[in-house]
PAPABA-120082 format. One line per field, with one value per atom (N, C-alpha, C, O): residue number from 1; residue in one letter; atom name; x, y, z. Coordinates in pm, whole numbers, plus 50000, padded with zeros to 5 digits. Layout:
residues N
num	(NUM / ...)
residu	(a / ...)
atome	(CA / ...)
u	(X / ...)
v	(Y / ...)
w	(Z / ...)
This chain:
residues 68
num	(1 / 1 / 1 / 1 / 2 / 2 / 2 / 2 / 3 / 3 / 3 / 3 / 4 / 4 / 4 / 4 / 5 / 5 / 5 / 5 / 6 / 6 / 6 / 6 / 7 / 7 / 7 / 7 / 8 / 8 / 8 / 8 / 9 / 9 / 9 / 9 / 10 / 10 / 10 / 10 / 11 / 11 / 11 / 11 / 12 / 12 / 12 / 12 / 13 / 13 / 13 / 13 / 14 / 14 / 14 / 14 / 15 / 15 / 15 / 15 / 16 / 16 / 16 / 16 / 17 / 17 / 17 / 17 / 18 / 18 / 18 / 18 / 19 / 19 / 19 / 19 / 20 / 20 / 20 / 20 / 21 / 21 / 21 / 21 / 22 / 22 / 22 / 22 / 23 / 23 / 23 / 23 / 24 / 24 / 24 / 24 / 25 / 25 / 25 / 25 / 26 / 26 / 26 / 26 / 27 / 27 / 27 / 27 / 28 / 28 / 28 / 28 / 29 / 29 / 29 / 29 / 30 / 30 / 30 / 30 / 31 / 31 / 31 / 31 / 32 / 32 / 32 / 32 / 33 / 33 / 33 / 33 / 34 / 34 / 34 / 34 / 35 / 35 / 35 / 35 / 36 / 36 / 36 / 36 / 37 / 37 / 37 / 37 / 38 / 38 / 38 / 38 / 39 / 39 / 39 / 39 / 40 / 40 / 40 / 40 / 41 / 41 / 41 / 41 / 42 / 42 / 42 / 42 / 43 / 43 / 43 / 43 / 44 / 44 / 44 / 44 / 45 / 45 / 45 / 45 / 46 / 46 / 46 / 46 / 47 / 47 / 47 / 47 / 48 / 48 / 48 / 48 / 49 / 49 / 49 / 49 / 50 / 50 / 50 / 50 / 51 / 51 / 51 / 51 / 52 / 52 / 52 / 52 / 53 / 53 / 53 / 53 / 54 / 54 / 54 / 54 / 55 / 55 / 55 / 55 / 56 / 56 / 56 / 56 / 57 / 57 / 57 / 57 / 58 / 58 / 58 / 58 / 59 / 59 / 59 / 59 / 60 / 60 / 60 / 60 / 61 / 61 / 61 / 61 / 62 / 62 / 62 / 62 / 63 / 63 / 63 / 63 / 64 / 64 / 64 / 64 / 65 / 65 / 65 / 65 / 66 / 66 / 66 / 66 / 67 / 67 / 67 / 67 / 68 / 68 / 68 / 68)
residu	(x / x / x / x / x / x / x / x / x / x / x / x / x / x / x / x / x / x / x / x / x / x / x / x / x / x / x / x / x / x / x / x / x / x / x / x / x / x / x / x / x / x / x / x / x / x / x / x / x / x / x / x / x / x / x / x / x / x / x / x / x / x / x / x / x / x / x / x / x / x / x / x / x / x / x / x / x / x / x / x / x / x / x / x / x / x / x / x / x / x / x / x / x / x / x / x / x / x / x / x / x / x / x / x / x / x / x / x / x / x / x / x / x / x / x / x / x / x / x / x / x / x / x / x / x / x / x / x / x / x / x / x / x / x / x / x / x / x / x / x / x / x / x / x / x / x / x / x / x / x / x / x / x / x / x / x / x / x / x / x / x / x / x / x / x / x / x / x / x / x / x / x / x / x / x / x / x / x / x / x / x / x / x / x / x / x / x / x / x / x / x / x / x / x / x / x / x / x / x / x / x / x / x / x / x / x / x / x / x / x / x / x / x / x / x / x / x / x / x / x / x / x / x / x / x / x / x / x / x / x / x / x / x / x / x / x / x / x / x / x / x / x / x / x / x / x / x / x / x / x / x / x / x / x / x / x / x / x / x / x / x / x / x / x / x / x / x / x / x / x / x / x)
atome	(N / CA / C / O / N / CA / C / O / N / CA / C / O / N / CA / C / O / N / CA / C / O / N / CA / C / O / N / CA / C / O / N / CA / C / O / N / CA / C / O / N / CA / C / O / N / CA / C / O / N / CA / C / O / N / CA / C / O / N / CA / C / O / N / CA / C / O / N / CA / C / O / N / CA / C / O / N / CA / C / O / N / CA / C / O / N / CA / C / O / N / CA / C / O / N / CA / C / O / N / CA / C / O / N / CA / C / O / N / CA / C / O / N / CA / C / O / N / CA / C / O / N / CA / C / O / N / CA / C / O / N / CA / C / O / N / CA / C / O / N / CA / C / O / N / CA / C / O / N / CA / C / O / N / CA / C / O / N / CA / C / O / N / CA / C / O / N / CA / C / O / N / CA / C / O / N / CA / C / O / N / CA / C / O / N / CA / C / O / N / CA / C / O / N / CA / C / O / N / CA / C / O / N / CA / C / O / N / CA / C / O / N / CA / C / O / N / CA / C / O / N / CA / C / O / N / CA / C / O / N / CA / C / O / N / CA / C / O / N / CA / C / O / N / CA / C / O / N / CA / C / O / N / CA / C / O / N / CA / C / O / N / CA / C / O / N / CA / C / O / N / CA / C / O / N / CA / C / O / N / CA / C / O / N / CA / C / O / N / CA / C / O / N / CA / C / O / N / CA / C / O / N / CA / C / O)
u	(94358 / 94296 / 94271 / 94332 / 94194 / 94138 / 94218 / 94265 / 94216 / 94305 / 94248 / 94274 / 94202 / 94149 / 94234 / 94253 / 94267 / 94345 / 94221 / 94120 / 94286 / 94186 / 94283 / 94382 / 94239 / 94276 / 94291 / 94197 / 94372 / 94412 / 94433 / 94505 / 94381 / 94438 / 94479 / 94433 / 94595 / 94644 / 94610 / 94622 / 94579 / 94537 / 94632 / 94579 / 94726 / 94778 / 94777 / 94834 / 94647 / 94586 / 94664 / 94646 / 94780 / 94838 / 94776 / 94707 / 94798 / 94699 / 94757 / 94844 / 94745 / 94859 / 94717 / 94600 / 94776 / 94684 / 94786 / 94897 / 94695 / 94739 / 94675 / 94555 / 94739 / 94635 / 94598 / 94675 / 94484 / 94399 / 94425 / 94469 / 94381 / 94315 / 94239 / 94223 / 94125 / 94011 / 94017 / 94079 / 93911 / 93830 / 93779 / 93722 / 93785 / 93743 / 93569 / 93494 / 93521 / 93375 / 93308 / 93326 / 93198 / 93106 / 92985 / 92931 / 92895 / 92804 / 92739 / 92820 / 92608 / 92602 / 92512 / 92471 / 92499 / 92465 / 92623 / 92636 / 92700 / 92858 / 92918 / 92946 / 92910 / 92998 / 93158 / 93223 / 93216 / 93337 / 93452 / 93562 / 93437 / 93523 / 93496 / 93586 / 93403 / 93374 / 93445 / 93440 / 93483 / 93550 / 93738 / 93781 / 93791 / 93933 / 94014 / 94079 / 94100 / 94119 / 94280 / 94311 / 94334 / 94477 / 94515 / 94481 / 94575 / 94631 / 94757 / 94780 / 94876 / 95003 / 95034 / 94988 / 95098 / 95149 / 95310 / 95331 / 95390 / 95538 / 95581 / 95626 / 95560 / 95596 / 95504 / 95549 / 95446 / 95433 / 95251 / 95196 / 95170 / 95095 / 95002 / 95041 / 94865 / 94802 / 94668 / 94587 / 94629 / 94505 / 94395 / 94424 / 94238 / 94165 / 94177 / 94169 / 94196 / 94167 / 94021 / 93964 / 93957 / 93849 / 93725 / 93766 / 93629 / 93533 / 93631 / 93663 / 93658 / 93722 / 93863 / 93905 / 93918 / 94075 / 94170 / 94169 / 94256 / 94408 / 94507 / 94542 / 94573 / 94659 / 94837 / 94865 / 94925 / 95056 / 95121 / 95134 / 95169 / 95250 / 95384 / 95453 / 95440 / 95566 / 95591 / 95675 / 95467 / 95486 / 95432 / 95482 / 95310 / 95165 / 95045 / 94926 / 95089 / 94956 / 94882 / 94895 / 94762 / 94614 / 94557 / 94561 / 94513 / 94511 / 94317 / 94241 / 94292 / 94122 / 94110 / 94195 / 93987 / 93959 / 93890 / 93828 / 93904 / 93858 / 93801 / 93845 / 93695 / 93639 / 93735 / 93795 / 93775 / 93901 / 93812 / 93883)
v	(45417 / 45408 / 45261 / 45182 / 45209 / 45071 / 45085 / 45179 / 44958 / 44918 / 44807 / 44706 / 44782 / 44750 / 44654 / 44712 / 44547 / 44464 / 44453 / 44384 / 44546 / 44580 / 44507 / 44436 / 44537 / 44513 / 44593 / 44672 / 44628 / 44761 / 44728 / 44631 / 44795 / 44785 / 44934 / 45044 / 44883 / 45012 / 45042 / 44938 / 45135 / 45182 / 45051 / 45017 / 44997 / 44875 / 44761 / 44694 / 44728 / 44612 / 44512 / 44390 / 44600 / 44520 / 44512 / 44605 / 44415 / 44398 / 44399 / 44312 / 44496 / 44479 / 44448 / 44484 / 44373 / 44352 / 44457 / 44431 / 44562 / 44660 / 44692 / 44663 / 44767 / 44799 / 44959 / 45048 / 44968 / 45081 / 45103 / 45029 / 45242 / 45328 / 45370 / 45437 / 45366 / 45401 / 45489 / 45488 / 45591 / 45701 / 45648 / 45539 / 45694 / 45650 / 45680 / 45656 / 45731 / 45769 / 45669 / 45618 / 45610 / 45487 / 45501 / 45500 / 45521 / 45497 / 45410 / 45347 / 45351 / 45251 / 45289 / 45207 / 45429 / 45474 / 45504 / 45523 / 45498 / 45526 / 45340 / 45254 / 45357 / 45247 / 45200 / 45303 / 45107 / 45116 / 45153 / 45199 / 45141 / 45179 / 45371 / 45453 / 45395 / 45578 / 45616 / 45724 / 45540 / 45594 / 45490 / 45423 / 45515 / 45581 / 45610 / 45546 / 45660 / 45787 / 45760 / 45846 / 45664 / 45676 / 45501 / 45418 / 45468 / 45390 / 45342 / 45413 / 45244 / 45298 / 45175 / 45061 / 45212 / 45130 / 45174 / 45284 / 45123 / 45078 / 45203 / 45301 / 45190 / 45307 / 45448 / 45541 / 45465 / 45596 / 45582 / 45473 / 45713 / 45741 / 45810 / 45916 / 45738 / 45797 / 45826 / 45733 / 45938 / 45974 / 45991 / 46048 / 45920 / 45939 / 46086 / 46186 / 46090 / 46191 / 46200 / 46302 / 46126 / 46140 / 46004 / 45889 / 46019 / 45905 / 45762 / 45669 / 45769 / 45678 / 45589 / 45476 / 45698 / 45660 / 45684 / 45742 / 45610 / 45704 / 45711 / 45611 / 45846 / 45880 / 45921 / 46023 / 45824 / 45849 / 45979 / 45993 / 46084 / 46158 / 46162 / 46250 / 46013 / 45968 / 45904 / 45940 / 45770 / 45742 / 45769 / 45761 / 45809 / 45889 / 45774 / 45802 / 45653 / 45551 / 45584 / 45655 / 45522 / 45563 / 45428 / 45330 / 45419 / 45295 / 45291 / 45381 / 45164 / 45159 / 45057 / 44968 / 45068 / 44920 / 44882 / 44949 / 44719 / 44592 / 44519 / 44514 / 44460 / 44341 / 44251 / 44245 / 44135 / 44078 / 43883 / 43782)
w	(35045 / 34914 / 34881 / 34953 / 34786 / 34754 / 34630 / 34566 / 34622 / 34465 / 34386 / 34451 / 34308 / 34216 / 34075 / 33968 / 34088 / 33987 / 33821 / 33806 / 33730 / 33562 / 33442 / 33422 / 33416 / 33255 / 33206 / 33218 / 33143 / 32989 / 32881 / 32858 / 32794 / 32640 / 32605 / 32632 / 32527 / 32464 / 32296 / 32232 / 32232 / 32114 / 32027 / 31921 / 32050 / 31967 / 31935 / 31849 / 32079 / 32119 / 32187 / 32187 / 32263 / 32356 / 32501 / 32543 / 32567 / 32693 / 32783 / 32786 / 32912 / 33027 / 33162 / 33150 / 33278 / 33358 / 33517 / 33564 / 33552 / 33630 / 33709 / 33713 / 33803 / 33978 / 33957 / 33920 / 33985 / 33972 / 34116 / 34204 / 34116 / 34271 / 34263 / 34160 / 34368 / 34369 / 34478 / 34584 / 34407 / 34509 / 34654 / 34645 / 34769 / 34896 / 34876 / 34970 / 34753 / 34770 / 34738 / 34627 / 34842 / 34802 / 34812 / 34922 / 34665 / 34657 / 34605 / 34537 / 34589 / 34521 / 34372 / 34289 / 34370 / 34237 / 34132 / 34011 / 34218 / 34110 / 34109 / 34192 / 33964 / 33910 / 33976 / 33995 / 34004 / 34043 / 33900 / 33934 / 33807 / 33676 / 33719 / 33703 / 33756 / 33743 / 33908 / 33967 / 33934 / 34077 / 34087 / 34180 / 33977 / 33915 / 33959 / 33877 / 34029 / 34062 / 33932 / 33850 / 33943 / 33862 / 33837 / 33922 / 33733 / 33716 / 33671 / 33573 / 33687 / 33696 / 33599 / 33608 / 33531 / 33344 / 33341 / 33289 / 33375 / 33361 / 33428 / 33369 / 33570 / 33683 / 33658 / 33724 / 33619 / 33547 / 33609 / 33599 / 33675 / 33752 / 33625 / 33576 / 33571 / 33457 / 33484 / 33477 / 33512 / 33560 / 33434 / 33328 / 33470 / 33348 / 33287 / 33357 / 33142 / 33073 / 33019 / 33056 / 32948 / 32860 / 32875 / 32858 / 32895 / 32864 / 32923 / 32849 / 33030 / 33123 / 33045 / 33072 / 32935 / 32889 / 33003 / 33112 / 32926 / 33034 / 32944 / 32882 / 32922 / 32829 / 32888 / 32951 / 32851 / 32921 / 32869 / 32747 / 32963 / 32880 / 32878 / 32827 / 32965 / 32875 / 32724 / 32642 / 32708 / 32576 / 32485 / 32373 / 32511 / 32434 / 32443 / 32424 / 32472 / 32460 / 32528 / 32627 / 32469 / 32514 / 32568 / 32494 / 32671 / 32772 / 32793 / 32828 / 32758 / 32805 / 32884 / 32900 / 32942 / 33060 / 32968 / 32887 / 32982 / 32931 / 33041 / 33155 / 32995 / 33055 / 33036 / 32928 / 33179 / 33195 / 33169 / 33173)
């Protein structure tokens, strides 16, 4: 799998800088933010839920990519 070093913000406007995984699928019509597959925020494995969020269901935060 490829890994990807992003940026997150959480709904509190705290900023964590974290390693993504990416999908092995490469096209050059798919965005690299749309090929996701999970991203991992204080051990914990958070797969997109919605319009490219990620929602923990240990703490409940809601995690977005930022331009870094």
């Amino acid at each position: 799998m490829n890994k990807l070093d992003i940026n997150v913000r959480d709904q509190f406007g705290t900023h964590y800088a974290i390693e993504a995984t990416l999908d092995e699928v490469v096209s050059s019509a798919v965005k690299t933010y749309e090929r996701i597959k999970y991203i991992i925020v204080d051990n914990e494995m958070i797969r997109p839920s919605f319009e490219m969020f990620f929602q923990s269901t240990q703490s409940g935060k809601i995690f977005k990519i930022i331009e870094s």
